[in-house]
N, C-alpha and C positions, 0 to 999 in steps of 0.2 A: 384401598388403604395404602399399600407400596406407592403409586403414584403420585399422590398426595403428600407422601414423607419425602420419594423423590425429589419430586419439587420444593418442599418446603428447604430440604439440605444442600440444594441448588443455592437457592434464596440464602441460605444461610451463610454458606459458602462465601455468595458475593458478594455480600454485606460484610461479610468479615476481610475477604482483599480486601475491597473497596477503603473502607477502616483503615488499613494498614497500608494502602497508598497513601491516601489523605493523611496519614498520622507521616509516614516518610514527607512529603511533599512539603508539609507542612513546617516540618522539625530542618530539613534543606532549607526551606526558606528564611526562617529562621535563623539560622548560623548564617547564612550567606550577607544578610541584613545585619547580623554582629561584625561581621569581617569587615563590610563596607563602611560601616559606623565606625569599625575601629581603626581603621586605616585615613579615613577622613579627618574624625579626630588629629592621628599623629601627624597627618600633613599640616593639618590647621596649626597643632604646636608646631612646630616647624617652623613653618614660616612664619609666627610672631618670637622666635626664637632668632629666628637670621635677620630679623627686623629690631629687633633689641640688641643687636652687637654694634 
């Protein structure tokens, strides 16, 4: 019976890092993909801005 719970709080265990990598990994990537968005964006107005003067 102990072994068996062992193992299952193992399992539980790594499923739950596991989860909360994937949840980090995910949530970085994420922001990182808003940053590049938003910074593309403001170059794109940019230069239709230096191009309109």
């Amino acid at each position: 019976m102990t072994a068996t719970f062992c193992i299952f709080n193992i399992e539980k265990t790594v499923v739950y890092w596991f989860f909360n990598l994937l949840k980090t990994v995910v949530f970085s990537a994420f922001n990182l993909l808003k940053t590049v968005v938003y910074y593309a964006l403001t170059i794109e107005d940019k230069k239709k801005r230096d191009l309109r003067r």
